[in-house]
C-alpha positions as CSV (number, residue, x, y, z in Angstrom):
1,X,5.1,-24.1,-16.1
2,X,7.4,-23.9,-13.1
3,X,6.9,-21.0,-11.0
4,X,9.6,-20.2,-8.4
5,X,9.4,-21.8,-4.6
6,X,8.7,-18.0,-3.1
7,X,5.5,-17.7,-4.9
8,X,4.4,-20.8,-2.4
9,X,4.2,-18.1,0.5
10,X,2.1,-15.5,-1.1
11,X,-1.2,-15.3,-2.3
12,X,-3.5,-13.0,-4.7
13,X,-4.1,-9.8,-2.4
14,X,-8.1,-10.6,-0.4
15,X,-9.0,-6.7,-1.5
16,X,-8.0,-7.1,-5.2
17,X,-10.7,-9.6,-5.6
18,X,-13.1,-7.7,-3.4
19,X,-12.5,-5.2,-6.4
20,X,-14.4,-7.9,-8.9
21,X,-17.1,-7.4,-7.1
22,X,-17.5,-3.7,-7.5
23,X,-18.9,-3.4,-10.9
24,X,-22.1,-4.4,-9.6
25,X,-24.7,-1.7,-10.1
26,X,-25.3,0.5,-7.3
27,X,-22.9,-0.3,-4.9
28,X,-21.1,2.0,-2.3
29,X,-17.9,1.0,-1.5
30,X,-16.1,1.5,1.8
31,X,-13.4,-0.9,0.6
32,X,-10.7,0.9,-1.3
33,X,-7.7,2.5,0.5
34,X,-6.7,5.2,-2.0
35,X,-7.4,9.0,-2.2
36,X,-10.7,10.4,-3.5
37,X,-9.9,11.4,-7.3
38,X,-12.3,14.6,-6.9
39,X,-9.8,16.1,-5.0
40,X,-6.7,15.9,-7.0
41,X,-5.0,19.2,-7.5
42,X,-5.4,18.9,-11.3
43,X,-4.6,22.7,-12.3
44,X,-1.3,22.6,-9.8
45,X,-0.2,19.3,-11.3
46,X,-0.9,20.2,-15.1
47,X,1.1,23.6,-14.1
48,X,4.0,21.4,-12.9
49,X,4.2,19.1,-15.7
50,X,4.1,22.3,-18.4
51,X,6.7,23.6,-16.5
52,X,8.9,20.7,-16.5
53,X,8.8,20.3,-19.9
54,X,9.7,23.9,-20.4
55,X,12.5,24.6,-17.5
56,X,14.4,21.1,-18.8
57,X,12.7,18.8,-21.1
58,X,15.7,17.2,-21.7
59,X,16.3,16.1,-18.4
60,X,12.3,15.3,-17.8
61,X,12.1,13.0,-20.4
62,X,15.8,11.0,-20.5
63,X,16.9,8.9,-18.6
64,X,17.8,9.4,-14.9
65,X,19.9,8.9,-11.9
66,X,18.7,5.6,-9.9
67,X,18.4,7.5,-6.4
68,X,16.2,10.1,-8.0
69,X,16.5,14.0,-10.0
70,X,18.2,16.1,-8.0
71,X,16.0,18.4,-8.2
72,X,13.1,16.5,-6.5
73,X,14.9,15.1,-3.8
74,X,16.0,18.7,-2.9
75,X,12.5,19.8,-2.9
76,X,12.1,16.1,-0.7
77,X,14.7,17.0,1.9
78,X,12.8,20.8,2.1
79,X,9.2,19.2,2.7
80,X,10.8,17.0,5.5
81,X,12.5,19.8,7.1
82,X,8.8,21.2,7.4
83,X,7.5,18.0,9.9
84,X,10.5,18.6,11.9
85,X,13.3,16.6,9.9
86,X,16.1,19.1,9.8
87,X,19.0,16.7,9.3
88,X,17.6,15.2,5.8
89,X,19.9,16.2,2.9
90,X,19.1,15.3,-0.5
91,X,22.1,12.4,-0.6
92,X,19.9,10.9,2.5
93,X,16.9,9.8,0.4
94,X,16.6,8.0,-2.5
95,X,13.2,8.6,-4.9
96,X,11.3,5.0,-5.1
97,X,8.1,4.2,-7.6
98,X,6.1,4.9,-4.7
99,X,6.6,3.8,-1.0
100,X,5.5,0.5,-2.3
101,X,9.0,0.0,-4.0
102,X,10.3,1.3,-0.9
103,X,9.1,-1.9,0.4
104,X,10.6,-4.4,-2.0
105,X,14.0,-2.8,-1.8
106,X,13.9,-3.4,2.2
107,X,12.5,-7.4,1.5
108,X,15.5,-7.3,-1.5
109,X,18.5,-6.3,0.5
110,X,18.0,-7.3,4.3
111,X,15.7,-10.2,4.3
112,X,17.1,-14.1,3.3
113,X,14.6,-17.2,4.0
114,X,13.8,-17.7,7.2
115,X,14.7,-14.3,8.9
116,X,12.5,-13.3,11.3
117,X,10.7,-9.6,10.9
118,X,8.2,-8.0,13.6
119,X,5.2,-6.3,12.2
120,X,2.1,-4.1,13.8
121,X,-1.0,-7.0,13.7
122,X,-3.1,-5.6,12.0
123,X,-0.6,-4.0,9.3
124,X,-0.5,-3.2,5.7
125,X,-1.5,-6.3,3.4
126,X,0.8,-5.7,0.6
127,X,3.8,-5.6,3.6
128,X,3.0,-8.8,4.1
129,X,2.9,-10.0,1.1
130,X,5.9,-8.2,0.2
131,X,8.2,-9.4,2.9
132,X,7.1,-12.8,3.1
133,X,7.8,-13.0,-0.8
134,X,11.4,-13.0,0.3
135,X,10.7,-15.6,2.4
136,X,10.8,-13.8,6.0
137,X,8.6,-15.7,9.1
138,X,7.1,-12.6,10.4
139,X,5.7,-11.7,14.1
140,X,2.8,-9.9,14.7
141,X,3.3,-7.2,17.4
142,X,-0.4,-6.2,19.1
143,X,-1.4,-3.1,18.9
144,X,-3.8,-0.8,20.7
145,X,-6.0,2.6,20.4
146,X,-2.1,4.1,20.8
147,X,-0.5,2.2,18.6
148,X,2.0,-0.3,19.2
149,X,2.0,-2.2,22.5
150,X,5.9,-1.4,23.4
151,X,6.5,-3.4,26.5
152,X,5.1,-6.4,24.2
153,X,7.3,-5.0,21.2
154,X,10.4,-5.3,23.5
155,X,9.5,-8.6,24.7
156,X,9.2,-10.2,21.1
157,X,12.3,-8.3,19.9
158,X,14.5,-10.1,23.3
159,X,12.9,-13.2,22.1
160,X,13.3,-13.2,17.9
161,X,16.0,-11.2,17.2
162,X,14.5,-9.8,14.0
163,X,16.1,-8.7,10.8
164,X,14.0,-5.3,11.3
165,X,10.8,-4.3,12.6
166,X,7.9,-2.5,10.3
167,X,5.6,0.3,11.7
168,X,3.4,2.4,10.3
169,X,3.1,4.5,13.6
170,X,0.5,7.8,12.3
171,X,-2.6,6.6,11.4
172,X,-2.1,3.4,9.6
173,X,-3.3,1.2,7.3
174,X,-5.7,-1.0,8.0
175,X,-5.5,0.5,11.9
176,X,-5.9,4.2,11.8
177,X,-4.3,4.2,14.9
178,X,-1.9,6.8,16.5
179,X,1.5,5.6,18.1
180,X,1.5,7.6,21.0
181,X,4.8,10.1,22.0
182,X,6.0,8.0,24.9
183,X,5.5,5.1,23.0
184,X,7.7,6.5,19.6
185,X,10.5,7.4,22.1
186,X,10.4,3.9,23.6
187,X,11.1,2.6,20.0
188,X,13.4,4.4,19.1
189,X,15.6,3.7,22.5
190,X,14.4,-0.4,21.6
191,X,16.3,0.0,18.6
192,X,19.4,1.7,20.0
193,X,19.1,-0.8,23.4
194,X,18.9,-4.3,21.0
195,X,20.6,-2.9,17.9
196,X,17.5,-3.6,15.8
197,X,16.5,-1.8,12.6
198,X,13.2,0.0,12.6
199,X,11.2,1.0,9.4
200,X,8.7,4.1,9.6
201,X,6.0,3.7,6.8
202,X,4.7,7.1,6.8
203,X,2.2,7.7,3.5
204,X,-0.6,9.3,6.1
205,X,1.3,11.3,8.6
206,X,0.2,14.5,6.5
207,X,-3.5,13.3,7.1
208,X,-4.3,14.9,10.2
209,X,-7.6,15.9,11.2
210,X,-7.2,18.6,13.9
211,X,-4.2,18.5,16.3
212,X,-1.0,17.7,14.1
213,X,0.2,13.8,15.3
214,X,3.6,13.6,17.6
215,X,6.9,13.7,15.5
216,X,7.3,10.8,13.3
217,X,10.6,8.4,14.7
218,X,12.6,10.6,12.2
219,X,11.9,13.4,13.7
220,X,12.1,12.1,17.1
221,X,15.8,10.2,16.6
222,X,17.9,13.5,17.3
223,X,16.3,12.7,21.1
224,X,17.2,9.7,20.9
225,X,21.4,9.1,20.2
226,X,22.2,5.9,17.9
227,X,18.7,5.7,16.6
228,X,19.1,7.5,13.7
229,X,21.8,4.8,12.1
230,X,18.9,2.6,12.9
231,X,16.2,3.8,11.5
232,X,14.7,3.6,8.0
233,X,11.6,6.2,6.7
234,X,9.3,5.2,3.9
235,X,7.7,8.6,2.3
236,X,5.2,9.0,-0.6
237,X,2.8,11.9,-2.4
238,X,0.3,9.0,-3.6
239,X,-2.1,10.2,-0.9
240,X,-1.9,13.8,-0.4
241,X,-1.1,14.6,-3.9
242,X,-1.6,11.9,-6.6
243,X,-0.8,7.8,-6.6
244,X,-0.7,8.6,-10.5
245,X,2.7,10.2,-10.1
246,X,4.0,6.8,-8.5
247,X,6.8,9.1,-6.3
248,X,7.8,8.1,-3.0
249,X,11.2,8.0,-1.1
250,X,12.7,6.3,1.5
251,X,15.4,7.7,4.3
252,X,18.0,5.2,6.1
253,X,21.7,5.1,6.6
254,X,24.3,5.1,4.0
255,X,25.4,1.5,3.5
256,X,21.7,0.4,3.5
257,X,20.7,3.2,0.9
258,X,23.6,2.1,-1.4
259,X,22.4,-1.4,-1.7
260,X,18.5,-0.1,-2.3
261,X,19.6,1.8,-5.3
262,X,21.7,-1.2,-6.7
263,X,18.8,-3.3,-6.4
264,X,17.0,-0.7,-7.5
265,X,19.4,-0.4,-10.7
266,X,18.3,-3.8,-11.7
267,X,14.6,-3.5,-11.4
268,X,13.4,-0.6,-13.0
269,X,16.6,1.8,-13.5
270,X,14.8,4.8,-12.0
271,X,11.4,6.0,-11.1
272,X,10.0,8.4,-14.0
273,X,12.0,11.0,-14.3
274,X,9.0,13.0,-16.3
275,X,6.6,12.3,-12.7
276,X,10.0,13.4,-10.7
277,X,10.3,16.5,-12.7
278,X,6.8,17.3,-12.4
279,X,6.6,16.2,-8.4
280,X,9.2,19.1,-8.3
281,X,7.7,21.7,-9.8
282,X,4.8,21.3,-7.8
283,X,6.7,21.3,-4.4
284,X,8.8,23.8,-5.7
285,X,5.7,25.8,-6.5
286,X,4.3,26.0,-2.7
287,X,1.0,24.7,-3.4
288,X,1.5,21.9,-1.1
289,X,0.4,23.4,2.0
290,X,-2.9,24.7,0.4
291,X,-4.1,21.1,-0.9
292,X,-3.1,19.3,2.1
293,X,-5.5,22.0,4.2
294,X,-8.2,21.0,1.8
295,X,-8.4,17.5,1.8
296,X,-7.9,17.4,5.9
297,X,-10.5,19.2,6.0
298,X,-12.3,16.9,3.4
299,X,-11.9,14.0,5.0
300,X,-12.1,14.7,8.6
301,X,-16.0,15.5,7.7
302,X,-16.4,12.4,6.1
303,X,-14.2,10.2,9.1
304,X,-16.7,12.4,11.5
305,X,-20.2,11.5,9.5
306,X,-18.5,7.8,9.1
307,X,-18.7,7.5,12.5
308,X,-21.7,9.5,13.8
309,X,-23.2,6.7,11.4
310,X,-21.5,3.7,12.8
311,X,-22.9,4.5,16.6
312,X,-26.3,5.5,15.1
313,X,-27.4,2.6,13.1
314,X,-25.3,-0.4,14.4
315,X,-25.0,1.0,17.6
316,X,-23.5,-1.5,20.2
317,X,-23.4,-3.9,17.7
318,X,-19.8,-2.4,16.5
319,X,-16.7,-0.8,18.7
320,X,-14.1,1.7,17.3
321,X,-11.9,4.6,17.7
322,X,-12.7,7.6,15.9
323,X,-9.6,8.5,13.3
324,X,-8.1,11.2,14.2
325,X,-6.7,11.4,10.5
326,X,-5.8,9.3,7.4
327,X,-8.4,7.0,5.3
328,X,-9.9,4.1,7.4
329,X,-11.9,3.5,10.1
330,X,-10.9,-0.2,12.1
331,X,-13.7,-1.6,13.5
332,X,-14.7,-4.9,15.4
333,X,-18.2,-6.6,15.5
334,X,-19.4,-7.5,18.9
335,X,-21.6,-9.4,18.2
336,X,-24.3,-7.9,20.4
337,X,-27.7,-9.0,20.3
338,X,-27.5,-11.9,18.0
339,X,-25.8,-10.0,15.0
340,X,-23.2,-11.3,13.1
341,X,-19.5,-11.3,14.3
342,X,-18.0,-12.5,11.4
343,X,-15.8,-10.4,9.3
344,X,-16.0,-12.0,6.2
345,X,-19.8,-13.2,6.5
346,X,-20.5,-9.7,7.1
347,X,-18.8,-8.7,4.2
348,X,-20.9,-11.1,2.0
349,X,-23.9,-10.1,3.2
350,X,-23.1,-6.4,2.7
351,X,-22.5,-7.0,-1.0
352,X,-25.7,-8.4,-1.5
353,X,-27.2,-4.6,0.3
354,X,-25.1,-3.2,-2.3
355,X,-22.4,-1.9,-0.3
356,X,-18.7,-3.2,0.1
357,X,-16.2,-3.0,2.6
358,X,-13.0,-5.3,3.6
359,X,-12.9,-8.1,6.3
360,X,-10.0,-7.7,8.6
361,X,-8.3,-11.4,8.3
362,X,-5.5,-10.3,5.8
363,X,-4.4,-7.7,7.2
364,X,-2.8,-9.9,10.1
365,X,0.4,-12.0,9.7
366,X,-0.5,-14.1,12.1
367,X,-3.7,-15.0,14.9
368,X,-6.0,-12.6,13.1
369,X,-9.0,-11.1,14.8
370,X,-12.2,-12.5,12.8
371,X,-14.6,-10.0,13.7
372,X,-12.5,-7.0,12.6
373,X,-13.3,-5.4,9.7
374,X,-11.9,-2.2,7.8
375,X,-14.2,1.0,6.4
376,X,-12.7,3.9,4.0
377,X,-14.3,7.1,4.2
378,X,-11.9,8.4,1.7
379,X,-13.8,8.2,-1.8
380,X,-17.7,8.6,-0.6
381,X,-19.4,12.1,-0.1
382,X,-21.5,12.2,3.0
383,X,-24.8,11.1,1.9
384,X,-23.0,8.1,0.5
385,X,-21.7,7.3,3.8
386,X,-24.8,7.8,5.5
387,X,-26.6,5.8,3.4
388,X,-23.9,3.3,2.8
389,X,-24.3,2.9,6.8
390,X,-27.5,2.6,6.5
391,X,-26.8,-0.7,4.5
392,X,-24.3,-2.3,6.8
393,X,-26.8,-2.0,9.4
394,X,-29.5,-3.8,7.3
395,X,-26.9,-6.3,6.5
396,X,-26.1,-7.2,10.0
């Protein structure tokens, strides 16, 4: 069988195998980057659905509009307007399956083979995938304990010219890290000074630990004149409310929303309008404020124990900043006093203790960092962490 030539520059995601591996009895994984299922807001989201089904079945279960049900991207525009983003109107989003789609309908309509695209290194594996399925060359921008390195950033966008650059500035995926203030407004004048497009892929904003993270870009662009009509920002519930749902959405000017939902059109007509409906409901409902309070609070005592743990047992052995918010902790091996500074030969032996996390090579499109390595503290309780630590430290 004859695949197609853009299957050449992508290969099967490294954590999706990891996940093979995780059957084995006994093991504690650190590897996964979704939301802990124990905290899903089952009785809100059972109460939405019924409700749904009761206020407009018909229109829950039909089919739909390709940029979304009206209702939910109202209840979208309203839930933006609370971190700051008071110019959103419903006709300025579009609903995706998830940011994830949000993604593919950027690679779909801006990027041919060849173009050039600047992204965060580390950044989000399946980005890289995504985009180089579409056959873009993509740039790895640096990036520090405050995010992206901007003078750097402006130097590579002089240089390539890219179609569009990808951040995921509050606390990102594989990173953690926190793009600082200064540093958002410099991006946002980059994009207005070299007319250059720049995505926000914001699934953890809401993730916050103790002090609420700087305005994302969105917010930020009515600072900034010209930077909104350059600015596109990726949005999804899978982490603060449920990945089940599949509902995410994505903000950016006119023209560029207009050929999203074509593309979208042909690939899967609409996102569900029965999860839409019910995504609704439960906005609509005002029980998002009281879930997102819990699982902040959830998590920031795991991130805390996660690290306490880290400096305990492997002690100088390991360096990282402590998350301030989201899922991961991003960690490098120093190698100190003999121990192993390899990523992925850490990762091996770690399995054999029982205990799994995921080496930091893929999540680099270019020059990766071998001894980098990413932990989630997102779906292990406290003594697991503690004594999944307890592990690594045994393994190194």
């Amino acid at each position: 069988m004859q695949f197609a030539d853009r299957l050449n520059n992508v290969e099967t995601s490294a954590i999706r195998e990891l996940f093979k591996l995780l059957g084995k009895p006994g093991i504690i994984s650190f590897a996964g980057g979704f939301p802990d299922s124990a905290m899903f807001d089952v009785a809100g989201i059972l109460d939405a659905s019924n409700k749904a089904l009761a206020d407009e079945p018909g229109a829950a279960l039909q089919y739909g509009a390709t940029e979304g049900y009206q209702p939910l991207r109202e209840q979208l525009a309203a839930f933006m307007a609370t971190k700051g983003c008071m110019a959103v109107a419903p006709d300025n989003l579009i609903v995706t399956t998830g940011s994830q789609q949000a993604l593919d309908l950027l690679g779909k309509t801006l990027i041919s083979p060849g173009d050039k695209v600047i992204v965060e290194g580390p950044t989000f594996l399946a980005t890289i995938q995504c985009f180089r399925l579409y056959g873009a060359q993509l740039i790895s921008a640096p990036i520090d304990e405050n995010g992206v390195q901007t003078d750097t950033l402006e130097a590579l966008i002089a240089e390539h010219k890219p179609k569009f650059v990808y951040l995921i500035p509050t606390f990102g995926n594989p990173s953690g890290g926190l793009l600082s203030l200064e540093r958002r407004k410099k991006v946002l004048e980059l994009a207005v000074k070299y007319d250059t497009l720049m995505v926000e892929d914001d699934p953890y904003g809401d993730l916050y630990f103790n002090a609420a993270p700087p305005p994302s870009l969105l917010a930020l662009s009515a600072q900034v004149p010209g930077s909104r009509d350059l600015l596109v920002h990726c949005g999804s519930l899978s982490k603060v409310l449920s990945p089940g749902l599949r509902v995410g959405w994505m903000i950016a000017p006119p023209e560029l929303l207009g050929k999203a939902t074509m593309c979208k059109q042909f690939s899967d007509a609409h996102t569900s309008t029965f999860a839409q409906a019910t995504a609704a409901q439960y906005l609509k409902a005002g029980r998002m404020p009281a879930t997102l309070a819990h699982v902040r609070q959830v998590y920031a005592e795991r991130a805390l124990a996660m690290g306490n743990a880290l400096r305990k047992d492997l002690g100088d052995a390991i360096e990282f900043v402590q998350p301030q918010g989201g899922l991961f902790v991003w960690a490098r091996l120093t190698g100190a006093g003999g121990k192993v500074n390899d990523g992925a030969e850490f990762a091996k032996r770690a399995i054999d203790k029982c205990v799994a996390f995921v080496p930091g090579v893929p999540f680099y499109a270019s020059n990766p960092d071998t001894s980098t390595l990413r932990l989630s503290f997102a779906t292990a309780d406290v003594a697991k962490i503690e004594e999944g630590v307890v592990r690594l430290a045994q393994a190194l």
